[in-house]
N, CA, C and O atoms as CSV, one atom per row, in Angstrom:
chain,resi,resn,atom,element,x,y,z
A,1,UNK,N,N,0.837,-1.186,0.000
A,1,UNK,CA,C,0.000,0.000,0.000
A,1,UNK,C,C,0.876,1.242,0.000
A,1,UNK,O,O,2.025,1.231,0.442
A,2,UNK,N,N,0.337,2.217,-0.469
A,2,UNK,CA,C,1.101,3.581,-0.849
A,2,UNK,C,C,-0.028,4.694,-0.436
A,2,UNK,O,O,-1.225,4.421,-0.340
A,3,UNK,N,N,0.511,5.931,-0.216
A,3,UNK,CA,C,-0.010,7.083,0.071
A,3,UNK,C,C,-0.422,7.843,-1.367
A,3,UNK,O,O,0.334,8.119,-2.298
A,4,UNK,N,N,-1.448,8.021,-1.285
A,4,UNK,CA,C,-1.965,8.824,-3.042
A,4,UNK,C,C,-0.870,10.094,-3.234
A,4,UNK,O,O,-0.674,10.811,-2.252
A,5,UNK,N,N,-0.233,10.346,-4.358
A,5,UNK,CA,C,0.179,11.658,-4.478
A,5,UNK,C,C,-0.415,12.686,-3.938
A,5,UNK,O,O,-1.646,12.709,-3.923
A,6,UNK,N,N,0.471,13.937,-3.284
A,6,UNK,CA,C,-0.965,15.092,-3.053
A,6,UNK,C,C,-1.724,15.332,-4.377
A,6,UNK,O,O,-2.863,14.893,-4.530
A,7,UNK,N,N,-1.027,16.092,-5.407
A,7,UNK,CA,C,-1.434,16.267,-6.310
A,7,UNK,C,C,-3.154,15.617,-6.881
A,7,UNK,O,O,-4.100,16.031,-7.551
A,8,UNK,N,N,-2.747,14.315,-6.077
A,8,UNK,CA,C,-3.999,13.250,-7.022
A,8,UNK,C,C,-4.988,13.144,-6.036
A,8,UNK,O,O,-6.127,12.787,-6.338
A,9,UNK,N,N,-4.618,13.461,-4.710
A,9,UNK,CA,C,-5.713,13.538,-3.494
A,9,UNK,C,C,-6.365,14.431,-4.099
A,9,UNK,O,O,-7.445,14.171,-4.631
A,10,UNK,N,N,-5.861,15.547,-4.121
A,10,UNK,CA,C,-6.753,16.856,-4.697
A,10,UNK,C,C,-7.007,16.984,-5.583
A,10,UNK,O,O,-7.741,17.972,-5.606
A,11,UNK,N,N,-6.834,16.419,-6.936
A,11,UNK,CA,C,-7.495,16.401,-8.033
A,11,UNK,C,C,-8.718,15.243,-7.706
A,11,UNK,O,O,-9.687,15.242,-8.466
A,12,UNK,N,N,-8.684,14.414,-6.757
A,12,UNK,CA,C,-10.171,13.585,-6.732
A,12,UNK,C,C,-11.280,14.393,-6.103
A,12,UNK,O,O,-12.493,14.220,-6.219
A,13,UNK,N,N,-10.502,15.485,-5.282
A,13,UNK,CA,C,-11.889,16.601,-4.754
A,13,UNK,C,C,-11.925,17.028,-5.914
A,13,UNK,O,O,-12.561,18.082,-5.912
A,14,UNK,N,N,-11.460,16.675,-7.241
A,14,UNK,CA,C,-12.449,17.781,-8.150
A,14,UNK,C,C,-12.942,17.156,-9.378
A,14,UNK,O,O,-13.217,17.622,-10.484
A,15,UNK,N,N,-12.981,15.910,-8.861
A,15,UNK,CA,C,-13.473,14.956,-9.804
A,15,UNK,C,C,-14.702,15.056,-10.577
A,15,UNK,O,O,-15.508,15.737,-9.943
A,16,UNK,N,N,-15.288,14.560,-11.953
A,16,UNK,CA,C,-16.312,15.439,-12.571
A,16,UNK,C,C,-16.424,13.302,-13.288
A,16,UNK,O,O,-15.844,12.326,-13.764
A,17,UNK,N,N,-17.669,13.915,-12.780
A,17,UNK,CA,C,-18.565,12.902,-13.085
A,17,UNK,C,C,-18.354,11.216,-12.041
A,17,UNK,O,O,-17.725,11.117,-10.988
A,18,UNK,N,N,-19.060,10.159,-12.732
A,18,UNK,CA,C,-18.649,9.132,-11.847
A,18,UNK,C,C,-17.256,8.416,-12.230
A,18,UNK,O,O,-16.764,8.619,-13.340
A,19,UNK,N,N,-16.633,7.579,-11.296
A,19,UNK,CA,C,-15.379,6.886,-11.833
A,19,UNK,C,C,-15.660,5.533,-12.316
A,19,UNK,O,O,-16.571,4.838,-11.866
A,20,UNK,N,N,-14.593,5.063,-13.542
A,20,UNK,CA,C,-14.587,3.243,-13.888
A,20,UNK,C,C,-14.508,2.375,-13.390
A,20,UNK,O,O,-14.961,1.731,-14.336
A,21,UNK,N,N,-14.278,1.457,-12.492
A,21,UNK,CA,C,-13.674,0.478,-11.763
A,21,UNK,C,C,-13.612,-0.707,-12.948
A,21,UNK,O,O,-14.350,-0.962,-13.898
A,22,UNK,N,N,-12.492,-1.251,-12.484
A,22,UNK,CA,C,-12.244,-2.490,-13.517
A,22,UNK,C,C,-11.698,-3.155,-12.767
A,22,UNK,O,O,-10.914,-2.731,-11.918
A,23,UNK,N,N,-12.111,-4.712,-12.993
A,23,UNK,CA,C,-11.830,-6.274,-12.016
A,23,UNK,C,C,-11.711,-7.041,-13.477
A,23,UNK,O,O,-11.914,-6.666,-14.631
A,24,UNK,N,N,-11.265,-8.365,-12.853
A,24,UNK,CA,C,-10.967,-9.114,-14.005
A,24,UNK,C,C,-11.822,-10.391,-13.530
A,24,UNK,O,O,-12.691,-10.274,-12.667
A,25,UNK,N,N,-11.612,-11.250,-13.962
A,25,UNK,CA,C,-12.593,-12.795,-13.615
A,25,UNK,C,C,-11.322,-14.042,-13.480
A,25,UNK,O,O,-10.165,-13.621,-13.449
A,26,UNK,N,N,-11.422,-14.701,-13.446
A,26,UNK,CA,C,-10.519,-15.479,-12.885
A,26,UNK,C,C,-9.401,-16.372,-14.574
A,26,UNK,O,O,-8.333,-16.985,-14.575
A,27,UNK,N,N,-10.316,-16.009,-15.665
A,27,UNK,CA,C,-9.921,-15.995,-16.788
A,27,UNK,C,C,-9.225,-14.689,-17.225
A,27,UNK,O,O,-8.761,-14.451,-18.340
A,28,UNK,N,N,-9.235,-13.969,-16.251
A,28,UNK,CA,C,-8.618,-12.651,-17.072
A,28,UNK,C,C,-8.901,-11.882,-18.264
A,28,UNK,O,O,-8.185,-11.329,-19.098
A,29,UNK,N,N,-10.714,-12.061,-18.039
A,29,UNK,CA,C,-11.603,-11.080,-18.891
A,29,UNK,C,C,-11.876,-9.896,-17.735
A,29,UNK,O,O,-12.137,-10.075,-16.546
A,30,UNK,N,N,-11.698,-8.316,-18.640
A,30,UNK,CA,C,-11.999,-7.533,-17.823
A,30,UNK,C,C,-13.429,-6.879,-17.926
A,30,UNK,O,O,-14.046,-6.675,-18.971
A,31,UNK,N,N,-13.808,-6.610,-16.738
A,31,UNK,CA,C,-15.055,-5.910,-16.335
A,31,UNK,C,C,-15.250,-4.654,-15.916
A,31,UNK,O,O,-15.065,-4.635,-14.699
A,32,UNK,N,N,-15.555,-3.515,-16.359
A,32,UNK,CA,C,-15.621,-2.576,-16.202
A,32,UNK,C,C,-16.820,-2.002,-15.973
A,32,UNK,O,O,-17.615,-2.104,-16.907
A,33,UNK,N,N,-17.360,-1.160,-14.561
A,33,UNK,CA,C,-18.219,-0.530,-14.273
A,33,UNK,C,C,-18.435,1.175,-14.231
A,33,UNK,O,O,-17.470,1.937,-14.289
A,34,UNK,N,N,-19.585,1.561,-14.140
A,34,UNK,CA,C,-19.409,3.259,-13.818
A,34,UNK,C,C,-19.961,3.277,-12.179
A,34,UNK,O,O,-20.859,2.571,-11.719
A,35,UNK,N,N,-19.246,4.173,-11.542
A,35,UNK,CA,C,-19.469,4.008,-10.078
A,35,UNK,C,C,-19.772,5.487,-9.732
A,35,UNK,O,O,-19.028,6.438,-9.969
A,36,UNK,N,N,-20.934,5.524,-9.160
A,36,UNK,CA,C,-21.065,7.093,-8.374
A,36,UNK,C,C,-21.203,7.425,-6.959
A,36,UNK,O,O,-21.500,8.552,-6.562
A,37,UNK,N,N,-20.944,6.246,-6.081
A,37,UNK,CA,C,-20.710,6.360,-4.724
A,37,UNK,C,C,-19.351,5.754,-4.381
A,37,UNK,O,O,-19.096,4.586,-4.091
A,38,UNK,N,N,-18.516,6.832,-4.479
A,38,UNK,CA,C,-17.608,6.721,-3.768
A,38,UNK,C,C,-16.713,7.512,-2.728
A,38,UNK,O,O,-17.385,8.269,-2.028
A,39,UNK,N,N,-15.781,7.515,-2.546
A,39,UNK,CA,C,-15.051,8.178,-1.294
A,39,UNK,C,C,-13.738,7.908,-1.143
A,39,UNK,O,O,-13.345,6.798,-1.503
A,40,UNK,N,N,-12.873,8.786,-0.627
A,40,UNK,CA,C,-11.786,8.313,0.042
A,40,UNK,C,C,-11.702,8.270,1.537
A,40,UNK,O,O,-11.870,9.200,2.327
A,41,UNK,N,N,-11.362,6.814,1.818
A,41,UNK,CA,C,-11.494,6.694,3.254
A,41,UNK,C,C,-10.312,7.270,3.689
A,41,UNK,O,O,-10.485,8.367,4.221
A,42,UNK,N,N,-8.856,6.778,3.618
A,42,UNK,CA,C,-7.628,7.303,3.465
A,42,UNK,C,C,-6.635,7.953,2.374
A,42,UNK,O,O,-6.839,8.136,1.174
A,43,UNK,N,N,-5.647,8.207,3.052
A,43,UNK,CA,C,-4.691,8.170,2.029
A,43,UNK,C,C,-4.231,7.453,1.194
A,43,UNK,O,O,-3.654,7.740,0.145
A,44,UNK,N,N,-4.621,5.918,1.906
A,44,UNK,CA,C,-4.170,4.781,0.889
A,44,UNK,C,C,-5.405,3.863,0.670
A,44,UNK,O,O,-5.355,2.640,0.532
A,45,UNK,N,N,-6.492,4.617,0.660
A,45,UNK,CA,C,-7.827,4.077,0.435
A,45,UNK,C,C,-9.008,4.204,-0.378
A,45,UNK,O,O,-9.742,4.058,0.599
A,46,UNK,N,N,-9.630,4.315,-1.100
A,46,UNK,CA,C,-10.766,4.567,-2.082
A,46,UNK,C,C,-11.658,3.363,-2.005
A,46,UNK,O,O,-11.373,2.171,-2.121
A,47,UNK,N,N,-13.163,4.144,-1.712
A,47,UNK,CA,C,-14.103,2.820,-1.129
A,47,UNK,C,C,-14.977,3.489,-2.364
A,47,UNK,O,O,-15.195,4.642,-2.739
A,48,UNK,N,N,-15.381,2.104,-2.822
A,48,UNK,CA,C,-16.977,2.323,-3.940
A,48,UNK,C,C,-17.819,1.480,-3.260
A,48,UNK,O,O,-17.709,0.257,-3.167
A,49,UNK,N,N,-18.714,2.229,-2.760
A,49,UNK,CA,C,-20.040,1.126,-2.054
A,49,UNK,C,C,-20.638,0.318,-3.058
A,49,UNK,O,O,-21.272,0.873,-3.956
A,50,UNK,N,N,-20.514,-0.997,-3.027
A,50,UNK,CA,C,-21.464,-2.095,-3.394
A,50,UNK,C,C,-22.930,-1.960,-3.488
A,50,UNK,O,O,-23.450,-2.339,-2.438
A,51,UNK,N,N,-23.576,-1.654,-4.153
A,51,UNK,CA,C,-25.141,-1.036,-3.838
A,51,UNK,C,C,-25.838,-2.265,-5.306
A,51,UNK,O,O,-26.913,-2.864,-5.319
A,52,UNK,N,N,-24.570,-2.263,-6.512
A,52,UNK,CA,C,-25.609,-3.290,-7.546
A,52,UNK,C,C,-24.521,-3.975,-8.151
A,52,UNK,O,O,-24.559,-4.216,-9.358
A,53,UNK,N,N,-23.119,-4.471,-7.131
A,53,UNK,CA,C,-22.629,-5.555,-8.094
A,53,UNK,C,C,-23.177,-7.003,-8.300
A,53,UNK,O,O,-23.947,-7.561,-7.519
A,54,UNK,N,N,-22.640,-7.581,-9.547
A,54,UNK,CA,C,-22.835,-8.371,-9.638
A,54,UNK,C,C,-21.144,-9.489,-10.093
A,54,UNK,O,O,-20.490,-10.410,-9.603
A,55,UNK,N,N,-21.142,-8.672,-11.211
A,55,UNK,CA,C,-19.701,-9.984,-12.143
A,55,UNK,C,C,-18.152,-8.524,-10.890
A,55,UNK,O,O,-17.030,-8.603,-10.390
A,56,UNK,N,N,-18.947,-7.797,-11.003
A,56,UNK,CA,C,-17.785,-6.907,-9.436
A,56,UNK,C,C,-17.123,-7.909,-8.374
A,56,UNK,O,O,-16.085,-8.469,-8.021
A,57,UNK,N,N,-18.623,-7.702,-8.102
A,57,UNK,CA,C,-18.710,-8.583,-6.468
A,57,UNK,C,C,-17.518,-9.724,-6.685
A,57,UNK,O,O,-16.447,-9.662,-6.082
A,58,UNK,N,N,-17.902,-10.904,-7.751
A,58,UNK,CA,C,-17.941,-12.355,-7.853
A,58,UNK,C,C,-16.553,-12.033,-7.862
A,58,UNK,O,O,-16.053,-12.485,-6.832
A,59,UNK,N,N,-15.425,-11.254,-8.808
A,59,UNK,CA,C,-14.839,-11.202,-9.613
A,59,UNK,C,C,-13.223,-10.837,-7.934
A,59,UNK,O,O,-12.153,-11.368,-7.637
A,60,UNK,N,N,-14.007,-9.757,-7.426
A,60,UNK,CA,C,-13.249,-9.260,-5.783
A,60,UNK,C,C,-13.006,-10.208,-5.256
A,60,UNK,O,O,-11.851,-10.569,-5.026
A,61,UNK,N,N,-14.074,-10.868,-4.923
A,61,UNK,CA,C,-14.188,-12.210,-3.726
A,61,UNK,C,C,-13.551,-12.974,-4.656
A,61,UNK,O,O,-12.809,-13.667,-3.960
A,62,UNK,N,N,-13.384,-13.266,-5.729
A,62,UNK,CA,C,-12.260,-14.238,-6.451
A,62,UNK,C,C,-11.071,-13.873,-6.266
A,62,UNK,O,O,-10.278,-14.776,-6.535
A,63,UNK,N,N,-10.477,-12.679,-5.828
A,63,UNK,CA,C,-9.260,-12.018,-5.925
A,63,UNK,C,C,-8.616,-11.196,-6.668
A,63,UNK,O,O,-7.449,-10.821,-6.548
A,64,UNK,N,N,-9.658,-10.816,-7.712
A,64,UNK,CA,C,-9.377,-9.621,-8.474
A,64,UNK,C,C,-8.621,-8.610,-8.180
A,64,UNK,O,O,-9.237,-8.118,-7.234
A,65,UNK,N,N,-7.699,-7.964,-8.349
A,65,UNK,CA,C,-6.759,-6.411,-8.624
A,65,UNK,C,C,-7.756,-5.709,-9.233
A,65,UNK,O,O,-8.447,-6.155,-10.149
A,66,UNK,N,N,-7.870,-4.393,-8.648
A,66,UNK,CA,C,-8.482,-3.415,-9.853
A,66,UNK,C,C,-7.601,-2.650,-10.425
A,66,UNK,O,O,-6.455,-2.951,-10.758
A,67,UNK,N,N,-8.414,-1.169,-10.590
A,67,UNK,CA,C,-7.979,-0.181,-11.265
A,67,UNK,C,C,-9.360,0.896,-11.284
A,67,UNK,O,O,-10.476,0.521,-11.644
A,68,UNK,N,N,-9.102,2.034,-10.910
A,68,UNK,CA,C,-10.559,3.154,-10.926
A,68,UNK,C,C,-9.600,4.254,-11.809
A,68,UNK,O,O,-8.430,4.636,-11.792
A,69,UNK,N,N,-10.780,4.507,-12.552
A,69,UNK,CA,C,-10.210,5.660,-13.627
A,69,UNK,C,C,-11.353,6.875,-13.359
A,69,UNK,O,O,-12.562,6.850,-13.593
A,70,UNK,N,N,-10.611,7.829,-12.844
A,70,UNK,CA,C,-11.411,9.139,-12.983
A,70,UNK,C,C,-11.035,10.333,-13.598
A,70,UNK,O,O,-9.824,10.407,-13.804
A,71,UNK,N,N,-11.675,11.251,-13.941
A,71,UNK,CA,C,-11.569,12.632,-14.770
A,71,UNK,C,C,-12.142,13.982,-13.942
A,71,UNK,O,O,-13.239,14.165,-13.414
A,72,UNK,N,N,-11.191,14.684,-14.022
A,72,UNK,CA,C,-11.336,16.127,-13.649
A,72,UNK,C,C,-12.099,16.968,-14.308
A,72,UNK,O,O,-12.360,16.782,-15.496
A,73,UNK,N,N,-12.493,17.863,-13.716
A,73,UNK,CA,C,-13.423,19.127,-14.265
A,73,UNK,C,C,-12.858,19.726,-15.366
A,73,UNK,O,O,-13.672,20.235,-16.137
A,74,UNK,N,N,-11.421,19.831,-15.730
A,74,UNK,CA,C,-10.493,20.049,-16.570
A,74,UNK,C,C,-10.110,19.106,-17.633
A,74,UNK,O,O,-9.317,19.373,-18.536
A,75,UNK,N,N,-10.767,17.905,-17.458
A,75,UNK,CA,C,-10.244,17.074,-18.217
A,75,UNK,C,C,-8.966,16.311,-18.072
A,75,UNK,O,O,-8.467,15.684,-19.006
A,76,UNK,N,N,-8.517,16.374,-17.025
A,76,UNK,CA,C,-7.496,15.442,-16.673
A,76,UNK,C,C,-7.653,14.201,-16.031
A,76,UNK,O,O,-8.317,13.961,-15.022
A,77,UNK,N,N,-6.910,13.361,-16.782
A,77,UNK,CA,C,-7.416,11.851,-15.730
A,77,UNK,C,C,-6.888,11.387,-15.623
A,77,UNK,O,O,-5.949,11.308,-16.415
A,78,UNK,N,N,-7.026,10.322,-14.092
A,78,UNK,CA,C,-6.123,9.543,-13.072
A,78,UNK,C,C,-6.686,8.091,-13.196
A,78,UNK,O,O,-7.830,7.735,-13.478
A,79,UNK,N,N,-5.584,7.356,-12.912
A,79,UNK,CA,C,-5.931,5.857,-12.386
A,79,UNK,C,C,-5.046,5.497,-11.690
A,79,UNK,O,O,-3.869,5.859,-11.672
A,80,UNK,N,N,-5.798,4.461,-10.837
A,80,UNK,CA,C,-5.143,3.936,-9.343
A,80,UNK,C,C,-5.675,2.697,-9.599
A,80,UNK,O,O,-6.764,2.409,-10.094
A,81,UNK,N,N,-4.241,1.571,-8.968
A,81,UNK,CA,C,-4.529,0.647,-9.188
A,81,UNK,C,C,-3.935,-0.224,-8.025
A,81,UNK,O,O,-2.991,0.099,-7.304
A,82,UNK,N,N,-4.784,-1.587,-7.964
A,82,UNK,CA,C,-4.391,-2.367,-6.572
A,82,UNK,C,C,-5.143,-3.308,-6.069
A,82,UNK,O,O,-6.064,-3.997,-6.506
A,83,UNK,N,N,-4.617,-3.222,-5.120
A,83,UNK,CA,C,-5.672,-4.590,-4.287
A,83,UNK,C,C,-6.803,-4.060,-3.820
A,83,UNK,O,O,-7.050,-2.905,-3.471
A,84,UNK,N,N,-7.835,-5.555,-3.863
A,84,UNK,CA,C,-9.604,-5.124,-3.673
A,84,UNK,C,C,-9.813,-5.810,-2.712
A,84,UNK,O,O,-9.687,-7.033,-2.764
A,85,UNK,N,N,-10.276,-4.998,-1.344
A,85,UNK,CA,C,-10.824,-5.517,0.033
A,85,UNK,C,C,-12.231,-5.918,-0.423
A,85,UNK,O,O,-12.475,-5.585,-1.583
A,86,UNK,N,N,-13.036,-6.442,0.111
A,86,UNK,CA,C,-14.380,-6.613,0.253
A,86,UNK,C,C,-14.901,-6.528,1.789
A,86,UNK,O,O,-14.842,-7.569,2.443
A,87,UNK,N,N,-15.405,-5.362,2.403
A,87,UNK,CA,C,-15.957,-5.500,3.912
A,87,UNK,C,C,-17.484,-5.709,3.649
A,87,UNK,O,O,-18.131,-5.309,2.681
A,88,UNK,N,N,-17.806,-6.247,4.460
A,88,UNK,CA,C,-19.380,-6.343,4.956
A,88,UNK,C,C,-19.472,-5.878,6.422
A,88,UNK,O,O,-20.594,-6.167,6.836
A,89,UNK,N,N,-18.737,-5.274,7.367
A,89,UNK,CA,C,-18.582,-4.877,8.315
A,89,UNK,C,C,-17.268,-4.055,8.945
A,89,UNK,O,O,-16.241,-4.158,8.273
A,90,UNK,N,N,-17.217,-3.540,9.723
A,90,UNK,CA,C,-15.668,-3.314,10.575
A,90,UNK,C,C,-16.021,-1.339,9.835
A,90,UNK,O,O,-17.117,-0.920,9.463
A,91,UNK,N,N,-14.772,-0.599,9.849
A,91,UNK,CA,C,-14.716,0.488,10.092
A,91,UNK,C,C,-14.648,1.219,8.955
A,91,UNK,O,O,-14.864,2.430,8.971
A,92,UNK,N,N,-14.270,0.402,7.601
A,92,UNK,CA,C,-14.529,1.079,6.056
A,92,UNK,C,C,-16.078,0.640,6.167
A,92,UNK,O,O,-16.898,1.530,5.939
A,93,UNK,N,N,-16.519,-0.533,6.466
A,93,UNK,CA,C,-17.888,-0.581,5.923
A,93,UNK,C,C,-18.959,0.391,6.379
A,93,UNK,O,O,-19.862,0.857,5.685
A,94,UNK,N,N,-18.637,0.685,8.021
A,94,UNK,CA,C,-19.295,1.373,8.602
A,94,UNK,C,C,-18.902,3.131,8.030
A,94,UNK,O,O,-19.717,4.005,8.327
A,95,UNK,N,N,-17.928,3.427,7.412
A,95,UNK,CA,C,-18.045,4.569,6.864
A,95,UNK,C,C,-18.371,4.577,5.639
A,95,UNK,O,O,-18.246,5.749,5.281
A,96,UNK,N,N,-18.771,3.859,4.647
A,96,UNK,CA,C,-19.051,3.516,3.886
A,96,UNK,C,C,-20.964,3.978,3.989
A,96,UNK,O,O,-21.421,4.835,3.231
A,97,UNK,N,N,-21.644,3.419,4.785
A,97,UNK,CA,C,-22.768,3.571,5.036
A,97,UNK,C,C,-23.249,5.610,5.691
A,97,UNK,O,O,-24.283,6.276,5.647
A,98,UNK,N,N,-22.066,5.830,6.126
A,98,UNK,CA,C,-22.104,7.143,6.504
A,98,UNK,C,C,-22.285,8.221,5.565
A,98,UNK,O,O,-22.698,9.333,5.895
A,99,UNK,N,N,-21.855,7.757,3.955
A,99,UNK,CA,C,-22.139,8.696,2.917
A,99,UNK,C,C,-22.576,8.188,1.940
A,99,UNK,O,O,-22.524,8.839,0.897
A,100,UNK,N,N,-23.110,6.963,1.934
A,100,UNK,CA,C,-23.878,6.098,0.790
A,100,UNK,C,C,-24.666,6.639,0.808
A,100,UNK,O,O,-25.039,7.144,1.867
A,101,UNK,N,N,-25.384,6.833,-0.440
A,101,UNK,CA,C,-27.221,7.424,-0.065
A,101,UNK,C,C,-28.417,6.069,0.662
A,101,UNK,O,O,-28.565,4.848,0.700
A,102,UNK,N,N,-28.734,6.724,0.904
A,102,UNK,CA,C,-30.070,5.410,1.849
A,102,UNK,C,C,-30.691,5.558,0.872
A,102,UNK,O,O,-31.703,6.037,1.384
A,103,UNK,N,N,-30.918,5.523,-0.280
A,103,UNK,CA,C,-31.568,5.026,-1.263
A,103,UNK,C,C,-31.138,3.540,-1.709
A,103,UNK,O,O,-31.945,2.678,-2.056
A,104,UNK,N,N,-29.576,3.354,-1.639
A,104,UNK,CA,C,-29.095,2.268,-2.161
A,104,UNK,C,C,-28.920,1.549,-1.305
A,104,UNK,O,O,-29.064,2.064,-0.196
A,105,UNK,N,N,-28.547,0.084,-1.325
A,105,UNK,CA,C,-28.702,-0.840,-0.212
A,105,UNK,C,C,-27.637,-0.966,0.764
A,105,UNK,O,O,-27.684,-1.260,1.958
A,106,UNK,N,N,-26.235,-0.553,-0.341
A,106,UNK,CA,C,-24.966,-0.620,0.224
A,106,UNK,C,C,-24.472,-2.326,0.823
A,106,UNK,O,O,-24.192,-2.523,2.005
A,107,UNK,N,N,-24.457,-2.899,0.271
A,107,UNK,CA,C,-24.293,-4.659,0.604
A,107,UNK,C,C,-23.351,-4.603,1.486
A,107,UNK,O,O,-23.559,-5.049,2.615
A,108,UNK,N,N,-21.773,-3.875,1.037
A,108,UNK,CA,C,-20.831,-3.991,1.346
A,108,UNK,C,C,-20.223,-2.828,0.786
A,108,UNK,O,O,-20.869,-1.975,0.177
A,109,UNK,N,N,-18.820,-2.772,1.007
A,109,UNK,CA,C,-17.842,-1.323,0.903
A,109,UNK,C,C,-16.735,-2.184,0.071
A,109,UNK,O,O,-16.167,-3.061,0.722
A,110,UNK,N,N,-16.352,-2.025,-1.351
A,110,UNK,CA,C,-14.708,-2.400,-2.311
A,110,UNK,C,C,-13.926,-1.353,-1.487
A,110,UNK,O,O,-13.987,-0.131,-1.623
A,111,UNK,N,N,-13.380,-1.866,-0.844
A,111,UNK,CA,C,-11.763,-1.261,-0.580
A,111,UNK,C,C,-10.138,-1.315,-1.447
A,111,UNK,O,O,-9.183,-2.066,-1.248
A,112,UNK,N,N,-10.336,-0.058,-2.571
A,112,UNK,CA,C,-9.541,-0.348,-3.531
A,112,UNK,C,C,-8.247,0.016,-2.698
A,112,UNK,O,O,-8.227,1.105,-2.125
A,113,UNK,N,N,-7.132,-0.868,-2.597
A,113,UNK,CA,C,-5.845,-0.141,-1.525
A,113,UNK,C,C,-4.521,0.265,-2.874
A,113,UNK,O,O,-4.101,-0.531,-3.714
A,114,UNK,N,N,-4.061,1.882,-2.684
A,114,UNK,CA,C,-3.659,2.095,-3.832
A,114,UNK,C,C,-2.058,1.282,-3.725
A,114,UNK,O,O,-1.472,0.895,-2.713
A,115,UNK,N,N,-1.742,1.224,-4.812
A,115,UNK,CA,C,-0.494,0.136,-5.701
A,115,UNK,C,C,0.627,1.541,-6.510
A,115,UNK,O,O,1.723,2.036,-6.245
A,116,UNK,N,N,-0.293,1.710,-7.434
A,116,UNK,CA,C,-0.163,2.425,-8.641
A,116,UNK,C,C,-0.873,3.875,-9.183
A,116,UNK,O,O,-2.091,3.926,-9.356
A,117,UNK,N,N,-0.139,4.852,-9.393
A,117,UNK,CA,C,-1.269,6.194,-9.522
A,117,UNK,C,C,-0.253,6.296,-11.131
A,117,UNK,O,O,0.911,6.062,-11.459
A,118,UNK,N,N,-1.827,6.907,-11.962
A,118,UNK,CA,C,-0.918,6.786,-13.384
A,118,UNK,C,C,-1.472,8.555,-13.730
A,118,UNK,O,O,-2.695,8.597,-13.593
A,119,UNK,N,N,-1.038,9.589,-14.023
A,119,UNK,CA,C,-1.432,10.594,-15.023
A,119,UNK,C,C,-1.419,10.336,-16.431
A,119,UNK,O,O,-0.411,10.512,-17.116
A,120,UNK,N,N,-2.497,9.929,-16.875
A,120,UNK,CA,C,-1.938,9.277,-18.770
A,120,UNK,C,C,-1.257,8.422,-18.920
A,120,UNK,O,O,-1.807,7.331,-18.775
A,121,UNK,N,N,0.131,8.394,-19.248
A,121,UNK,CA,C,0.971,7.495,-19.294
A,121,UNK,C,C,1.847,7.852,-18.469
A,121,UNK,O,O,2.912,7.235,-18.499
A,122,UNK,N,N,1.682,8.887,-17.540
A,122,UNK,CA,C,3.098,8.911,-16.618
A,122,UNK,C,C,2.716,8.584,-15.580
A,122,UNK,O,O,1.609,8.906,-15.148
A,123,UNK,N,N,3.558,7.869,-14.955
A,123,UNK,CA,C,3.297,6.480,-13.705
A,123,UNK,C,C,4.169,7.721,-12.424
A,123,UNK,O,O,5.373,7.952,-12.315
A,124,UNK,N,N,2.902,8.353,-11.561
A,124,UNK,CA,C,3.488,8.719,-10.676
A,124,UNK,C,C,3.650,8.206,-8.880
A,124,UNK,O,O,3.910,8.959,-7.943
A,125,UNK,N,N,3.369,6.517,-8.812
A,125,UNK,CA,C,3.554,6.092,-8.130
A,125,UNK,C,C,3.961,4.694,-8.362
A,125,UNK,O,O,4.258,3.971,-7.411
């Protein structure tokens, strides 16, 4: 686990629109979602609440690595990449539920733990 660049902490407060998440399957087909509840729990943390996975879910609990790709108000975009927690309880899940909307069910909290921070092609972690 690694500490997000500042730079990239603060470009996710200015993130514009929802982010990608991508998991793979145990064949190493990738899956890619659009996610609009998310958060940073830490510095070395980014939680997308679980509210409608499905080939996500299966794909985590198999042991999937991700990757979340987001874009700035400016048009600049980041990806972070790494290992995928799955909580159903304990202290991400429970903050997790603290800014989920109660509209959604929130199953559980992806705990993406960052690896890798990329600007385009330049790898700044």
């Amino acid at each position: 686990m690694a500490a997000l660049p500042k730079p990239v902490a603060q470009a996710w407060d200015q993130r514009n629109g929802p982010v990608v998440l991508t998991t793979t399957d145990s064949n190493g087909t990738p899956n890619a979602i659009y996610a609009t509840c998310v958060s940073m729990f830490d510095d070395e943390t980014i939680v997308i609440a679980d509210n409608f996975f499905d080939k996500t879910r299966k794909n985590i609990l198999a042991g999937s690595k991700g990757s979340l790709l987001f874009i700035t108000a400016d048009n600049k975009a980041f990806q972070i990449k790494g290992t995928i927690e799955y909580h159903k309880n304990g202290a991400v899940f429970e903050d997790m539920q603290s800014w989920n909307p109660t509209k959604h069910p929130g199953h559980a909290a992806a705990a993406l733990k960052v690896e890798e921070v990329y600007s385009g092609a330049e790898k700044l972690l």
